[in-house]
N, C-alpha and C positions, 0 to 999 in steps of 0.2 A: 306819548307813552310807547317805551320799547315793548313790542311783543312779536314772538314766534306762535305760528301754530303749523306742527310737525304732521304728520298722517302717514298712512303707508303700510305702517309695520303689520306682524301677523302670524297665524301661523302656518309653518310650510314644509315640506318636506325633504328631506337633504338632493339634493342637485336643483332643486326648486329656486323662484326668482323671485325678488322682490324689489318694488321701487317705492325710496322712500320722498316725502317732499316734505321742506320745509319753508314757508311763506313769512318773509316778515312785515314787520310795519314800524311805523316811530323811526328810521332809521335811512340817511341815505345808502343807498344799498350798494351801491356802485363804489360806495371809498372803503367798504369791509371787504376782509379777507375772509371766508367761510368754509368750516370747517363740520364733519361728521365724524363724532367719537363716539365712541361702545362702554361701556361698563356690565361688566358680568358678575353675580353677586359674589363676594368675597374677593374679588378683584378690584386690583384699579384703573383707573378710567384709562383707556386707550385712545390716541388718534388714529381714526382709520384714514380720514382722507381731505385733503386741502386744495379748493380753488383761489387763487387768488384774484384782488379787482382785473387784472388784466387778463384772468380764464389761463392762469397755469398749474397745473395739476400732480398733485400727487401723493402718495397711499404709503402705506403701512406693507411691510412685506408680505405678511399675510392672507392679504386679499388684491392685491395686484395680479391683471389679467383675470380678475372677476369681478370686482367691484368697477365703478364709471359714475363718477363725480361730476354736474354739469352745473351752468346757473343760467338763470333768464333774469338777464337784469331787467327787462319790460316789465316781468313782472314778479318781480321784487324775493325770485324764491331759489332757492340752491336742492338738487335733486340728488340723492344714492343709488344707482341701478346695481341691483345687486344679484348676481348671477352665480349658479353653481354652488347654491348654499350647503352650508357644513355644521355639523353638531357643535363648531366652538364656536361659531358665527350666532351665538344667543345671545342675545345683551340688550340693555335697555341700549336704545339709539339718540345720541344727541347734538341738534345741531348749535352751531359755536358762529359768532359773530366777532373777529375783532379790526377794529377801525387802521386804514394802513401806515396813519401817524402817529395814533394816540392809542397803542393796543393791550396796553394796563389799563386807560383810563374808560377807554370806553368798548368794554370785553362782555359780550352777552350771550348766553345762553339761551335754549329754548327746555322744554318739561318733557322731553322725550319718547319715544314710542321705542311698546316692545317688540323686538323681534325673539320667537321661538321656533328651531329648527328643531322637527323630532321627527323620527319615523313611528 
């Protein structure tokens, strides 16, 4: 059984940090590509940031040189350090799983954490 369990999110302050993690299971972790998207309400869902199996990286205009995308494939989880937070930076946060051959077929999400930045 595929599952995620996401943690992290919160709430913070603008220029404030937060680091998000998400740990999977059911899933060889090392052949997915993973990913960290936003959704804001009334918005649609955004990609903020992508490692791929081989740990290459990269973001969304909008949080480049403050966000930092990592993964531990030891232990099976993909990390969002997120730095220099901002009032549009609010969103549910989610993490995305998809496999580097087969990434229709087998594309998993996890039930996300919220992040709120408010002064």
């Amino acid at each position: 059984q595929v599952q995620f369990v996401e943690s992290g999110g919160g709430l913070v302050q603008p220029g404030g940090s937060l680091r998000l993690s998400c740990a999977a299971s059911g899933i060889t972790f090392v052949m997915y590509d993973m990913s960290w998207y936003r959704q804001a309400p009334g918005n649609q869902r955004e990609l903020v940031a992508t490692i791929t199996s081989g740990s290459t990286t990269s973001y969304a205009d909008s949080v480049k040189g403050r966000f930092t995308i990592s993964r531990d494939n030891a232990k099976n989880t993909v990390y969002l350090q997120m730095n220099s937070l901002k009032l549009e930076d609010t969103a549910v946060y989610l993490c995305n799983a998809r496999h580097i051959r087969q990434p229709t077929r087998w594309n998993y999400w996890g039930q996300g954490t919220q992040v709120t930045v408010t002064s």
